[in-house]
C-alpha positions as CSV (number, residue, x, y, z in Angstrom):
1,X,16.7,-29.3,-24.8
2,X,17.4,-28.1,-28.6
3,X,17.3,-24.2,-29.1
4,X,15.4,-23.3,-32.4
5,X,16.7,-20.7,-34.3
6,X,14.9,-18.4,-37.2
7,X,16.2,-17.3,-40.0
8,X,16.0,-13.3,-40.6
9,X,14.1,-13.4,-43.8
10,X,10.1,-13.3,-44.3
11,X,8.7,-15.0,-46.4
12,X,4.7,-15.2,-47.6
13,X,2.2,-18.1,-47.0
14,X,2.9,-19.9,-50.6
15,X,6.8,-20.0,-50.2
16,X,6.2,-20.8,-46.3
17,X,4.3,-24.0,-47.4
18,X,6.6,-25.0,-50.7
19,X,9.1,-24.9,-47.9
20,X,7.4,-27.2,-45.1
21,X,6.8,-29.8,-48.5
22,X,10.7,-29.7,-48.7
23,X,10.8,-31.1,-44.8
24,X,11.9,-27.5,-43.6
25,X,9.7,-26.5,-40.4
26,X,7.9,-23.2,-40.5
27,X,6.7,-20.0,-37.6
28,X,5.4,-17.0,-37.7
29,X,6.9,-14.2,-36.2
30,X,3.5,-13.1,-34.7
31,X,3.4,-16.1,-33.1
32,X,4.4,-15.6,-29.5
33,X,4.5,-19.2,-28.2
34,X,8.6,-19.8,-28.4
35,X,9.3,-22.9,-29.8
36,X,6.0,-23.3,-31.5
37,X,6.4,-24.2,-34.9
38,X,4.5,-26.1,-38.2
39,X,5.5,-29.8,-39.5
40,X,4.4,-32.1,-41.9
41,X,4.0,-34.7,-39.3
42,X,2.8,-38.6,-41.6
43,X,1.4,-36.7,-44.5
44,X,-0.3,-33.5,-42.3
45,X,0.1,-30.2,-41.6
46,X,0.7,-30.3,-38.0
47,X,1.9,-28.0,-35.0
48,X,4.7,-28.5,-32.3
49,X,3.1,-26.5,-29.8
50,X,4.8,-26.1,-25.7
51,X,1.4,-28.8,-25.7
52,X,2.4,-30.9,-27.6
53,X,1.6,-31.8,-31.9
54,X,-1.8,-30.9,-33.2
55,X,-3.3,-30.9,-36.3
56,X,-3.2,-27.6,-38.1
57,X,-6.2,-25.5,-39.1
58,X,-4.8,-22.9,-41.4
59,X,-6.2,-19.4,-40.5
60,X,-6.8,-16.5,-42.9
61,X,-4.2,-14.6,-41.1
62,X,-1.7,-17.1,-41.7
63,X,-2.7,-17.6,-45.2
64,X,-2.3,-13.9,-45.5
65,X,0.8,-13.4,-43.2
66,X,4.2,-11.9,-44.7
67,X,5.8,-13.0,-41.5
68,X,6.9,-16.8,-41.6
69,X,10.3,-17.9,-41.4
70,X,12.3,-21.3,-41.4
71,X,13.0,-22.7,-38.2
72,X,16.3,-24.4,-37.6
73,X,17.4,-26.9,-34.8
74,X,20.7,-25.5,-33.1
């Protein structure tokens, strides 16, 4: 099993995204699934959820949100 780690700083929506284009993956701190984190998974936003991946509809509150951070694989 790979721990995911977060880094400390918060970043908005726009810088969130710029990242996930660069191959980074992306959370939100609100988000209280562990582990759960967005992908650009063959060209779509996509979500590794404890589910499994699913295709991402983009809330207001996340396009709002202050509270993402880049996920890194341990």
């Amino acid at each position: 099993m790979t721990m995911m780690m977060t880094e400390q700083t918060t970043i908005d929506f726009p810088v969130a995204i710029q990242r996930l284009m660069d191959g980074e993956r992306i959370t939100r701190l609100d988000w209280k699934d562990e582990g759960s984190y967005g992908l650009l998974h063959e060209g779509k936003l996509c979500l590794r959820l404890p589910t499994g991946l699913h295709t991402w509809i983009v809330s207001e509150g996340d396009l709002n949100a202050n509270d993402w951070v880049i996920v890194r694989a341990n």
